[in-house]
C-alpha positions as CSV (number, residue, x, y, z in Angstrom):
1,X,72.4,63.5,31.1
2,X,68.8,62.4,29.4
3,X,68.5,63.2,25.3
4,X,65.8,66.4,25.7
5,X,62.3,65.1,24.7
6,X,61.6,66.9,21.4
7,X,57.9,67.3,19.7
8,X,59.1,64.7,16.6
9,X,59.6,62.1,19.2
10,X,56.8,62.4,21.3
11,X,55.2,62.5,17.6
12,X,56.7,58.8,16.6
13,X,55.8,57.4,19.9
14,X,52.3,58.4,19.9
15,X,52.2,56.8,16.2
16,X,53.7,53.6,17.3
17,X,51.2,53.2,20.3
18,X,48.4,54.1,18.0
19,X,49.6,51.4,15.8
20,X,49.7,48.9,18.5
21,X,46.7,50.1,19.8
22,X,44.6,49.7,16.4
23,X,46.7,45.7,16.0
24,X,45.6,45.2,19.4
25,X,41.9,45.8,19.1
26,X,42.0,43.7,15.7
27,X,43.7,40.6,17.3
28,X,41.2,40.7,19.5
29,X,38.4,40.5,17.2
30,X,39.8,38.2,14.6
31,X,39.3,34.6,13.9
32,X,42.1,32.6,12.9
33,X,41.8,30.4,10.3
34,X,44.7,27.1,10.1
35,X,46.9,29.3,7.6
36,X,49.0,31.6,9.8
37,X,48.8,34.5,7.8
38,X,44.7,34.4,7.1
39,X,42.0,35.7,9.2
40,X,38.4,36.8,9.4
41,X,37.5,40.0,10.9
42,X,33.8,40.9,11.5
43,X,33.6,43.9,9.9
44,X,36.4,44.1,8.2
45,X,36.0,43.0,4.3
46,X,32.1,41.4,5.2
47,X,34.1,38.9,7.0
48,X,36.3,37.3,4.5
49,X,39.2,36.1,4.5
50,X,42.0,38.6,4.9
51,X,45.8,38.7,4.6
52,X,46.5,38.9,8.4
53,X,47.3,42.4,9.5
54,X,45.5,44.2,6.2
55,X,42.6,44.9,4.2
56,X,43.6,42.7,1.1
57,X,41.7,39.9,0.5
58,X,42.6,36.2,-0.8
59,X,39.9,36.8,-3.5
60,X,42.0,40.4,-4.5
61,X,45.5,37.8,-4.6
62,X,43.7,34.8,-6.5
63,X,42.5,37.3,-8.5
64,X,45.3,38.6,-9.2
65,X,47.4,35.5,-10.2
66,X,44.4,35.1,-12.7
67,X,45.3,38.0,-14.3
68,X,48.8,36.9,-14.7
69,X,50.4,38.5,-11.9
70,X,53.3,36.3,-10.2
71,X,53.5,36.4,-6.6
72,X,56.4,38.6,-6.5
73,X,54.7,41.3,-8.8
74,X,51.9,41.4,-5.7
75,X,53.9,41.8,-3.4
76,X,55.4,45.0,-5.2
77,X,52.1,46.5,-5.9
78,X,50.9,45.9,-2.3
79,X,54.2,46.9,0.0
80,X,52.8,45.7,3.1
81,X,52.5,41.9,2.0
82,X,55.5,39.5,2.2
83,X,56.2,36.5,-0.3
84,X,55.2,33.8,2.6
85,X,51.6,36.0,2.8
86,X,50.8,35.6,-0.8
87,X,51.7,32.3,-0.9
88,X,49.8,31.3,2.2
89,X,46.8,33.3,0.7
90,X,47.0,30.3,-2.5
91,X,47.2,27.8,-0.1
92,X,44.2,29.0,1.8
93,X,42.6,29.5,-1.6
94,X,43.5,25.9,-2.7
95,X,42.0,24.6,0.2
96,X,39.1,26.7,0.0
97,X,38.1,26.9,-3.4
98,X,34.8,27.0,-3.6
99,X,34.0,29.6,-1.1
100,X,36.4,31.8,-2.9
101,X,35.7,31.1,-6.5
102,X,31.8,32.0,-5.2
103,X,33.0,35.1,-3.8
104,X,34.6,35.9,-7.5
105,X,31.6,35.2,-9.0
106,X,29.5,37.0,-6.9
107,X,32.0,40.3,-7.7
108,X,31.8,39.7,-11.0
109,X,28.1,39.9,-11.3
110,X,28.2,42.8,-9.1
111,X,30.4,44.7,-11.3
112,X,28.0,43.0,-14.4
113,X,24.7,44.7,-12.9
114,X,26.8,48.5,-12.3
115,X,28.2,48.4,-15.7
116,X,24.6,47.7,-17.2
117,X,22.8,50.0,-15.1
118,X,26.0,53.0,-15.5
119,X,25.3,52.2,-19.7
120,X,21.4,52.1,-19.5
C-alpha cells in the first residue's frame, strides 16, 4: 500500500526542486576560481568573489577577521558557511590581496562619503 500524498509533502518537494532549480541556474552562470569553495557570479555581489553557494563575500570574511572575529565565530554568525569555506575564503584572500584590500578600500570610502553627506 503507497504512504497517501499529503499537502506538507508535496509542499517539501516543491521546496527542494526550487532549491535545486535556483543552485542549478547559478552553477551555470558562475566562474570558478582555483579555490573550491570561491566563485564569481555576474550579477551576483558586482561580480566578486563569493563563498560558493551564498551571497557572502571574501571581503565581508577578511573583514571580519580584521575585526577580531576567529573563523569559528563566522561561521556561527553566518549558519550556512562551513569551517573549510572560511578558510578557503583567507586563502583566496592571501592570494589575492590586492584586489581585495582595494575592494575594502573602496567600501570604506563609500561608507566615508554617506556618513558626511547623512551629517551635512
Amino acid at each position: 500500500m503507497k504512504p497517501a500524498v499529503t499537502l506538507e509533502t508535496i509542499q517539501t518537494e516543491l521546496l527542494d526542486m526550487k532549491t535545486l532549480l535556483r543552485h542549478l541556474a547559478l552553477s551555470s552562470r558562475q566562474m570558478v576560481t582555483e579555490h573550491p569553495h570561491i566563485v564569481r557570479v555576474p550579477g551576483v555581489c558586482g561580480g566578486r568573489p563569493i563563498v560558493a553557494g551564498t551571497r557572502i563575500s571574501v571581503r565581508t570574511i577578511v573583514e571580519r577577521t580584521r575585526l577580531g572575529d576567529s573563523p569559528d565565530q563566522i561561521v556561527m554568525d553566518y549558519p550556512p558557511l562551513t569551517l573549510a569555506q572560511v578558510y578557503d575564503a583567507l586563502s583566496y584572500y592571501h592570494e589575492h590581496q590586492a584586489e581585495i584590500d582595494a575592494e575594502i578600500a573602496t567600501n570604506e570610502e563609500m561608507l566615508k562619503w554617506v556618513t558626511r553627506r547623512g551629517a551635512g
